[in-house]
BATIPA-793676 format. One record per residue (C-alpha): x, y, z negated; residue in three letters. Coordinates in Angstrom, 2 decimals, decimal comma. Example, Ala and Ser with C-alpha at 12.3 -4.5 7.8 and 13.67 -1.06 7.14 Angstrom:
% BATIPA-793676
12,30|-4,50|-7,80|Ala $
13,67|-1,06|-7,14|Ser $
***
This chain:
% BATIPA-793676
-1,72|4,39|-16,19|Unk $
-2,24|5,80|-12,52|Unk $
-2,88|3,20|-9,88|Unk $
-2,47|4,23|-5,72|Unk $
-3,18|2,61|-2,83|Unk $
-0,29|4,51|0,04|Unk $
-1,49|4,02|3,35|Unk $
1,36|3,79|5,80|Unk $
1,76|2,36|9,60|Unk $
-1,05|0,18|10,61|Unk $
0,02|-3,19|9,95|Unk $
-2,76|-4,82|12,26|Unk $
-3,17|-1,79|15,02|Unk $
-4,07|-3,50|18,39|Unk $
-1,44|-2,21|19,66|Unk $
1,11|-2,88|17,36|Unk $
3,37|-6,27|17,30|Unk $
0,80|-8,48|14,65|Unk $
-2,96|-7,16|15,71|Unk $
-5,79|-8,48|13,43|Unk $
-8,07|-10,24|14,95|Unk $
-9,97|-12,04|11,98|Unk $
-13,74|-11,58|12,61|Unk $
-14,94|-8,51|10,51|Unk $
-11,70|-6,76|10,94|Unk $
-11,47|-3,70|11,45|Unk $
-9,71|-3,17|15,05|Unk $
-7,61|-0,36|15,14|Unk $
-5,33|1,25|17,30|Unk $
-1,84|2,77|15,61|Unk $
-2,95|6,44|15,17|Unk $
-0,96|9,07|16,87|Unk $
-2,03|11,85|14,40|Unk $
-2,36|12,44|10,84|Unk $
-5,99|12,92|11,23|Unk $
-6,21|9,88|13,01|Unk $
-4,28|8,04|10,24|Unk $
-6,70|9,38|7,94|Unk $
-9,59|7,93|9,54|Unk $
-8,22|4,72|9,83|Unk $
-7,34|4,48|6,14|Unk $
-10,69|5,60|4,77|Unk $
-11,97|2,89|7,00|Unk $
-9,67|0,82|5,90|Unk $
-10,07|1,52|2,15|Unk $
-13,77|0,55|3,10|Unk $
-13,48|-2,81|4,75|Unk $
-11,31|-4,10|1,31|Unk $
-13,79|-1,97|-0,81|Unk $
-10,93|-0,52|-2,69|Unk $
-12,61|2,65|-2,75|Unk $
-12,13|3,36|-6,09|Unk $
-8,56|3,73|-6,03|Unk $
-6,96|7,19|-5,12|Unk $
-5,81|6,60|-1,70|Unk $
-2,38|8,78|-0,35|Unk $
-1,64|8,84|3,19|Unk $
2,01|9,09|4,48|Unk $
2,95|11,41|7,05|Unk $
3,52|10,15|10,69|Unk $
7,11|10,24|9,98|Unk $
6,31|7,52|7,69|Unk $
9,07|8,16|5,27|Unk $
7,17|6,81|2,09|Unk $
6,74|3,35|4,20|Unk $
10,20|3,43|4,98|Unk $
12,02|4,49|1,85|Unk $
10,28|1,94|-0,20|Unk $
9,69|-0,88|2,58|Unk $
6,37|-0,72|2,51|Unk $
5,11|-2,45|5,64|Unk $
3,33|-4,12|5,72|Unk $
2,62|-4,30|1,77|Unk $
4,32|-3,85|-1,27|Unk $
3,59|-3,48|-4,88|Unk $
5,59|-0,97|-7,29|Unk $
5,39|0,38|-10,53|Unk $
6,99|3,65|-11,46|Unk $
7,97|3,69|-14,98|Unk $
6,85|6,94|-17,56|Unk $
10,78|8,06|-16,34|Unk $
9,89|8,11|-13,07|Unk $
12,11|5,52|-12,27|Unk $
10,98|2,20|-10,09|Unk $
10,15|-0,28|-12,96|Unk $
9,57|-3,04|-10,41|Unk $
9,42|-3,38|-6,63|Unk $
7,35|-6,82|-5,47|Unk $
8,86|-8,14|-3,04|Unk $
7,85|-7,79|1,04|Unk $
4,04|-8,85|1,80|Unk $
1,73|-10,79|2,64|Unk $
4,05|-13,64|0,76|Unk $
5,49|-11,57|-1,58|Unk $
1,99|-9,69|-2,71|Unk $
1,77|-10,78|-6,16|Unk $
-0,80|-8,39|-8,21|Unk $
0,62|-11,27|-11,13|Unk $
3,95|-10,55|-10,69|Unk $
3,05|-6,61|-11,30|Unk $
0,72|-7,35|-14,12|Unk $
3,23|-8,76|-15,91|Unk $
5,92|-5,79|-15,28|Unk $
3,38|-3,24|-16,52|Unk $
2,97|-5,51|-19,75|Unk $
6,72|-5,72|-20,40|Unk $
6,88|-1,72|-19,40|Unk $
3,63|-1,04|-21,98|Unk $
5,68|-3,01|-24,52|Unk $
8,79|-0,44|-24,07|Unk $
6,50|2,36|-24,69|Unk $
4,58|0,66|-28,01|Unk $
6,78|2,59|-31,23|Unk $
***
């Protein structure tokens, strides 16, 4: 099992529609390149200290964010078929690292001979 953290549009940029302005947040404007995407993500990455997890970085098109309605997060599991096993519903609300847990258990269990 492969776990991915996608970074997409800024969800917080401070010049987006819903900055962050929590103290110790990082304050970020929307990036206008890929390079500047890329910065902001491995800064981002940093600040959650999810470092350990591969990190992929859509383009500035942002197709990824918008073909699986990604902003601002969104969990998914992508079965052995390469098929979407489950899609959590829209964050913050519908972030449930539970709800995922239990899909890759009942996904495992299709899997065991």
């Amino acid at each position: 099992m492969q776990f991915f953290v996608v970074y997409i549009t800024e969800a917080h940029a401070l010049d987006g529609r819903a900055p962050m302005n929590r103290p110790g947040s990082p304050l970020v404007q929307e990036p206008m390149t890929w390079v500047e995407r890329n910065k902001v993500a491995t800064r981002c990455v940093a600040a959650m200290e999810i470092e350990h997890l591969p990190t992929l970085i859509d383009d500035m098109d942002d197709r990824v964010g918008q073909a699986y309605q990604g902003h601002p997060d969104r969990l998914y599991l992508v079965g052995k078929d390469g098929k979407i096993a489950f899609a959590g519903d829209r964050g913050p609300f519908g972030f449930r690292p539970q709800d995922l847990s239990s899909a890759i258990i009942k996904e495992l269990a299709k899997q065991a001979p």
